[in-house]
C-alpha positions in Angstrom: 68.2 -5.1 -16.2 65.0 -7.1 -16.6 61.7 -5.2 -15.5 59.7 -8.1 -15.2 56.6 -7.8 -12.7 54.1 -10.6 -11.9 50.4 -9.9 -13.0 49.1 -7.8 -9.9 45.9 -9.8 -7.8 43.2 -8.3 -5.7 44.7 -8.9 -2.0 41.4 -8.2 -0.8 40.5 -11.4 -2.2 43.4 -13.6 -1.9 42.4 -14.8 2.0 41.1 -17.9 2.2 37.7 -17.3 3.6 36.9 -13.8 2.0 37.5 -16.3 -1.4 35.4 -18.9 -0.3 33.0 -16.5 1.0 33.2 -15.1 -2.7 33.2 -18.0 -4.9 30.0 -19.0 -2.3 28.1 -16.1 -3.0 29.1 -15.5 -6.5 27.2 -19.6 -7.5 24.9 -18.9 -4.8 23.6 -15.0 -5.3 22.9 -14.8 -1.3 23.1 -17.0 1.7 22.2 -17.0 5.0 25.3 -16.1 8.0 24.8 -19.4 9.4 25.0 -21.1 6.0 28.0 -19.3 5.0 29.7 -20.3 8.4 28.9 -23.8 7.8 30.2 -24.0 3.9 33.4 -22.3 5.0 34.0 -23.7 7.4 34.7 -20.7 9.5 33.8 -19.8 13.1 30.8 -16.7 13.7 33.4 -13.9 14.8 36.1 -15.0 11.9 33.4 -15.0 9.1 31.9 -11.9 10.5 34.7 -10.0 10.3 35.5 -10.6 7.0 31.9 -10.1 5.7 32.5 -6.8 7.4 35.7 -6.3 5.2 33.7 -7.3 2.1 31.0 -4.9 2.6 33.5 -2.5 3.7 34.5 -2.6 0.3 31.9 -2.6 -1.6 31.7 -6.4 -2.5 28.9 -7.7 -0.6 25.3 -6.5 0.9 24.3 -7.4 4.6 20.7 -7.4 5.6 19.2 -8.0 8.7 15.5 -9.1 9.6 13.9 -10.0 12.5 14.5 -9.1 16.0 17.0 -10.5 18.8 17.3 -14.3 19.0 15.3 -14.7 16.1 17.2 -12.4 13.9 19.0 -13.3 10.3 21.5 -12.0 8.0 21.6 -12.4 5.0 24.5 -11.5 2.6 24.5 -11.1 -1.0 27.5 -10.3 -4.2 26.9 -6.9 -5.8 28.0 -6.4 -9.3 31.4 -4.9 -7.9 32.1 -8.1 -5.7 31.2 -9.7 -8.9 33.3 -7.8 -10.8 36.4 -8.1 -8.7 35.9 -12.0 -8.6 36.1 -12.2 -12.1 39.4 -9.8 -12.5 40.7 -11.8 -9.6 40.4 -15.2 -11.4 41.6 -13.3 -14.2 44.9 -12.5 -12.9 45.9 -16.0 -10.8 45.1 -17.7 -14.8 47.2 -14.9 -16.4 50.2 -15.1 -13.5 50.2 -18.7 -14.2 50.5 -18.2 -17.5 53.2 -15.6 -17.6 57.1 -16.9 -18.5 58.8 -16.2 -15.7 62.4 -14.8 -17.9 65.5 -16.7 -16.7 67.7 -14.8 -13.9 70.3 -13.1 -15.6 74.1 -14.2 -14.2 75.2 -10.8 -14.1 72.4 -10.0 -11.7 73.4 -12.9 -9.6 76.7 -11.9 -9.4 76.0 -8.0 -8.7 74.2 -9.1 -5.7 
């Protein structure tokens, strides 16, 4: 029987916009909300939940100035978000490097 398992990824990561948010902030080192919405693409209340998510995990910081109206937020990578970026990257380049082992017959006919 062949134990073969695909290199295991960070699904934390592997949604669209948390990755773009990511990738953005990873080049960048912080951006404003309004930025990140724009660059991604993404409306307020999708981004904002997923920055949310992020910080939730540790990935990203979230700071706030100013009051009301005229308030701004600012997010920012921390070394973990960093960290988990690169071992993401790590393992989509190793899975597509992996030789995936021919299907044995037996196991096609056993099913």
């Amino acid at each position: 029987m062949n134990h073969f398992k695909f290199q295991v990824i960070n699904p934390l990561l592997h949604s669209e916009l948390r990755l773009k948010i990511m990738v953005a902030l990873d080049s960048l080192g912080s951006a404003d909300f309004m930025y990140l919405c724009q660059i991604t693409d993404s409306t307020r209340g999708n981004l904002s939940t997923q920055i949310t998510t992020l910080k939730e995990a540790g990935y990203l910081d979230v700071s706030k100035t100013g009051i009301g109206r005229f308030s701004r937020t600012t997010c920012s990578i921390t070394n973990k978000g960093s960290d988990a970026l690169r071992a993401y990257e790590e393992g989509l380049r190793t899975m597509f490097a992996q030789e995936v082992p021919a299907q044995d017959e037996q196991q096609v006919i056993n099913q």
